[in-house]
C-alpha angles and dihedrals in degrees: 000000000000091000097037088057088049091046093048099028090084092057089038109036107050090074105055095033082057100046082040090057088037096060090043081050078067105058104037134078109222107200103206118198134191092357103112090041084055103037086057089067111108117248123024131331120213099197102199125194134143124302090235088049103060095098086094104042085055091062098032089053095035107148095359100114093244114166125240141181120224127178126255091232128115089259093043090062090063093052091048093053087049091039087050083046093049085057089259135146113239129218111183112211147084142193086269100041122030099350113150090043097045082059092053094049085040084052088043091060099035086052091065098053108264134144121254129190107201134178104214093187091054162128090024116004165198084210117236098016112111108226124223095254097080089054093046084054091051097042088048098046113032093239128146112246105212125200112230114190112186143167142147137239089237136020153094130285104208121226088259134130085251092028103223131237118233109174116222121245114271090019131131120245129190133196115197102199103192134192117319109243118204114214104213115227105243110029126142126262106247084054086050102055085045090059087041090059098036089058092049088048093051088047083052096045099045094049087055089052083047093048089043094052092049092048100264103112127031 
C-alpha cells in the first residue's frame, strides 16, 4: 500500500495542495519589496531564496511565466505538476539526477531574457548554504542573481531538514528582494567562492531583516 500511494500521490496530490494554497492565497497580505525596481533590469533574473521559504514566491510569480528547477525524484514529480499549476517553466533536474543537463538547459533559457526563481540550498541541503550551481548559471548566462529574504507573522515550520515555512490563514508575509549581483565569466577561484559567500550571506541577511520586521527577531 505504502509503494502503490508513492507511486500514485504525484498524479493525486498536486490538485488539491493547489486549490488548498490557492484558498490560503486568499486570506493573507504579502508585502513585496524591491521586486519591481529589480524586475525592470534588462536580461534574466535568477530570484534566489531557501528552499524552506518558496510558499510566497509561488503566489507572488503565479502565471508569469517565471522558471523554475525541480528535481527528477518521486517527490519532485508532484512539485512539477503544482509548480505547472501555479503558471511556471519547469526545468527537471538536480545536483544528484540530471544534473549537468538540467544547467545547460538552466543556461539555454537564461540566455533569452526570462525570469528564474531558484533554491541554492536545495533539493537536498545543507539548509541555508548557497551551492555553486546558481553562480555557474549566472556566470554562463549573463543573467542577475537576486537575494530574496522572506518570512511570515504566523506559521509552521514543518519537522524538515529546511523546515519549511507554511504561513498561517489571515497572516501577514513579506519578500525582500536586495541588490542583483553579476557573476563575470572568467574570474579566479578563490573570487568566485567570495562572491559565492557573500551571496549566501546577503540571502541570510536579508531573511533576518524579513523575520525582524514580522516580530521574530528584536
Amino acid at each position: 500500500m505504502k509503494a502503490w500511494w508513492r507511486r500514485v500521490r504525484p498524479r493525486i496530490l498536486p490538485v488539491p495542495i493547489y486549490g488548498l494554497v490557492r484558498l490560503l492565497d486568499l486570506t493573507i497580505r504579502l508585502d513585496v519589496e524591491g521586486y519591481e525596481e529589480v524586475r525592470v533590469l534588462e536580461g534574466s533574473k535568477i530570484y534566489a531564496s531557501w528552499h524552506g521559504r518558496t510558499f510566497f514566491g509561488a503566489l507572488l510569480f503565479r502565471g508569469r511565466g517565471v522558471w523554475t528547477i525541480i528535481s527528477q525524484s518521486r517527490d519532485g514529480e508532484m512539485q512539477d505538476g503544482i509548480f505547472r499549476r501555479f503558471g511556471f517553466n519547469t526545468i527537471r533536474g538536480s545536483s544528484g539526477r540530471g544534473g549537468l543537463e538540467a544547467l545547460a538547459a538552466c543556461v539555454k533559457v537564461l540566455k533569452t531574457g526570462v525570469e528564474m526563481a531558484f533554491t541554492p540550498d536545495g533539493p537536498r541541503g545543507p539548509t541555508g548554504v548557497v551551492q555553486p550551481g546558481i553562480l555557474l548559471m549566472a556566470q554562463k548566462s549573463g543573467a542577475w542573481i537576486v537575494p530574496v529574504g522572506v518570512s511570515a507573522r504566523r506559521r509552521w515550520l514543518v519537522r524538515s531538514w529546511d523546515r519549511y515555512m507554511v504561513p498561517k490563514p489571515f497572516t501577514r508575509g513579506i519578500m525582500i528582494f536586495g541588490a542583483p549581483i553579476k557573476v563575470e565569466p572568467k574570474i579566479p577561484a578563490e573570487e568566485f567562492e567570495r562572491i559565492r559567500l557573500e551571496f549566501e550571506q546577503e540571502i541570510h541577511r536579508l531573511e533576518q531583516e524579513a523575520e525582524r520586521r514580522m516580530g521574530h527577531l528584536s
